[in-house]
C-alpha positions as CSV (number, residue, x, y, z in Angstrom):
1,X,18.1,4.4,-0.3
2,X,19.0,7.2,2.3
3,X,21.7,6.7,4.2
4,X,23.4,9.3,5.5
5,X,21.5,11.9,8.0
6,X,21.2,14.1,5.4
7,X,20.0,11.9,2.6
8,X,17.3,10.9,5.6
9,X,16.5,14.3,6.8
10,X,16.3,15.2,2.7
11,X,13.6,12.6,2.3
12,X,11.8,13.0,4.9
13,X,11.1,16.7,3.4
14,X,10.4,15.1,0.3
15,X,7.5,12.9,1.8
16,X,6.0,16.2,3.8
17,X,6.0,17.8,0.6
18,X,4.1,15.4,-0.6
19,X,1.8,15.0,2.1
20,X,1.0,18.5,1.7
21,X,0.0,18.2,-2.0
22,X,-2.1,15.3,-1.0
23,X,-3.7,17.5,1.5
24,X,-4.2,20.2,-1.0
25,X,-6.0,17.6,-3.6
26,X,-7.5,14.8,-1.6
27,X,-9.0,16.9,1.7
28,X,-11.9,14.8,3.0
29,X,-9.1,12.2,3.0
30,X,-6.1,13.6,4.5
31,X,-7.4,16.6,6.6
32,X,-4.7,19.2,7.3
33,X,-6.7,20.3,11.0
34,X,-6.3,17.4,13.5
35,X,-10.5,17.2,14.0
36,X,-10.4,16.6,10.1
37,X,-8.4,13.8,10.2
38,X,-10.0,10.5,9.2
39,X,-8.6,6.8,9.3
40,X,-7.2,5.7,5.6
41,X,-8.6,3.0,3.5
42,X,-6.2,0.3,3.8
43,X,-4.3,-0.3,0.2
44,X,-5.0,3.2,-0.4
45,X,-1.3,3.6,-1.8
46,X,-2.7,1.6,-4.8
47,X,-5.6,4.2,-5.2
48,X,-2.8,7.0,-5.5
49,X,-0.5,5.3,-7.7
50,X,-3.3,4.9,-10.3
51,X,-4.2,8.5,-9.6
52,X,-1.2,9.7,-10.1
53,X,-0.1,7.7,-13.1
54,X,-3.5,9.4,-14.7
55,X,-1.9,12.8,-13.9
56,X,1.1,14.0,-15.8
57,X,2.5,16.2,-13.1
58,X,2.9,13.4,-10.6
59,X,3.5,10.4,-13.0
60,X,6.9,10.2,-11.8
61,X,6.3,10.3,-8.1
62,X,7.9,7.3,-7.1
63,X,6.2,4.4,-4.8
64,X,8.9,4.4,-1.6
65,X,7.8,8.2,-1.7
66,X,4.0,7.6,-1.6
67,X,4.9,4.9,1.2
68,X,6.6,7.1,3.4
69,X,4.2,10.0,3.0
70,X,1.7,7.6,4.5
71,X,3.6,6.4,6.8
72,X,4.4,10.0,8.2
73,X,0.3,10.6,7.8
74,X,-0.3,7.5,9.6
75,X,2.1,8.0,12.5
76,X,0.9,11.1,13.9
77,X,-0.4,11.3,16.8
78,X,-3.5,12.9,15.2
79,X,-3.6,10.1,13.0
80,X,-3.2,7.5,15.6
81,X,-5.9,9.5,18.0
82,X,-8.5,9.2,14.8
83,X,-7.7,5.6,14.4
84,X,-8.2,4.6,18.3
85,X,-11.6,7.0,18.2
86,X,-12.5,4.2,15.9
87,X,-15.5,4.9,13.0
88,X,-15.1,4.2,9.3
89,X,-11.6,4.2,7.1
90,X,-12.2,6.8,4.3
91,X,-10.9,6.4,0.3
92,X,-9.4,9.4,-1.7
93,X,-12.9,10.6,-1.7
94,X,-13.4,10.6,2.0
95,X,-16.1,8.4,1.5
96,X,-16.5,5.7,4.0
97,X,-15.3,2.3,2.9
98,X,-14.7,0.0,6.1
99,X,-14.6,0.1,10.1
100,X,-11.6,0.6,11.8
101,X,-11.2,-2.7,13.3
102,X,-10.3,-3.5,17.2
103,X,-7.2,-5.1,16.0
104,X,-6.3,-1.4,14.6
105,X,-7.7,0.2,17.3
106,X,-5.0,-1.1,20.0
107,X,-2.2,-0.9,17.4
108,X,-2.6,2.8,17.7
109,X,-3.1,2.8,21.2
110,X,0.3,1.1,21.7
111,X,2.0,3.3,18.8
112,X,0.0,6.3,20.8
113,X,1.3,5.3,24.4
114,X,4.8,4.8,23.6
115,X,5.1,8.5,21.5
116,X,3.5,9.7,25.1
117,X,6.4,7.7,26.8
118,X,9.3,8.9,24.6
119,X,7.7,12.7,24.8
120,X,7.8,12.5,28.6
121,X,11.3,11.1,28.3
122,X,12.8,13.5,26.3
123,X,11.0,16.2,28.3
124,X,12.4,14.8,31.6
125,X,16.3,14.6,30.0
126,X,15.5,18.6,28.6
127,X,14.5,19.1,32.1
128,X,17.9,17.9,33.6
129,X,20.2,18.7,31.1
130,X,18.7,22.7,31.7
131,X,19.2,21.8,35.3
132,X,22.4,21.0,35.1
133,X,23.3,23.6,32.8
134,X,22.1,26.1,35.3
135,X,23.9,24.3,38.0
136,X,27.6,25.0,35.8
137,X,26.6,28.8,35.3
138,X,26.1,29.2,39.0
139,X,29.3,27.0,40.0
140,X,31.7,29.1,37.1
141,X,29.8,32.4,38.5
142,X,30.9,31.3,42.4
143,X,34.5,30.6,40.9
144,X,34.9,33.7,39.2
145,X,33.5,35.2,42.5
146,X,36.3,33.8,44.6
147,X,38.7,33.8,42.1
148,X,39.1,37.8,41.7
């Protein structure tokens, strides 16, 4: 498993990789445009596993990297947004196979309003720490000032 930052930040690419192939084969299922994107079938990691061991080129993907591709796919905000719009979950296919239930529904709205709270967070402590960074440019430029 990753540990390090970099063994993290290493597999993280490795599932977007992945996520893009899956865009590239499976596109009525995971739409790369956020009005394309539809809620997943649930067990649909199953459905790719046997896919992929039918197809010699990604045989060897393993399953923790089919997991956290879906689990980067499923918590976007684009994903969450499609989920709380509500409608059918799709298969490989994009054909419809169940509703979205409510239970799912205000899971993503909570996953949905605390990425809105963390954004506005880290936009706030941007806002500051340029504030304050401006703050030290003017104080060093008065010093220099009354210091020549």
């Amino acid at each position: 498993m990753a540990n390090s930052p970099n063994q993290k930040r290493k597999r993280a690419e490795r599932a977007r990789d992945l996520l893009r192939e899956l865009q590239k084969r499976f596109p009525d299922c995971f739409g790369r445009q956020r009005k394309n994107i539809r809620p997943i079938a649930i067990g649909i990691d199953r459905a790719l596993r046997e896919t992929f061991d039918n197809d010699p080129d990604m045989a060897k993907t393993p399953n923790w990297l089919i997991r956290q591709c879906l689990a980067v796919h499923t918590r976007s905000p684009a994903y969450l947004d499609a989920v709380i719009a509500g409608g059918d979950r799709v298969d490989l296919s994009g054909n419809p196979v169940e509703p979205v239930t409510a239970e799912a529904i205000e899971l993503a709205r909570t996953r949905r309003e605390e990425q809105r709270a963390r954004a506005a967070e880290q936009r706030q402590k941007k806002r500051a720490d340029e504030e304050a960074a401006r703050r030290q440019a003017r104080l060093e430029q008065l010093a220099k000032h009354f210091n020549d």
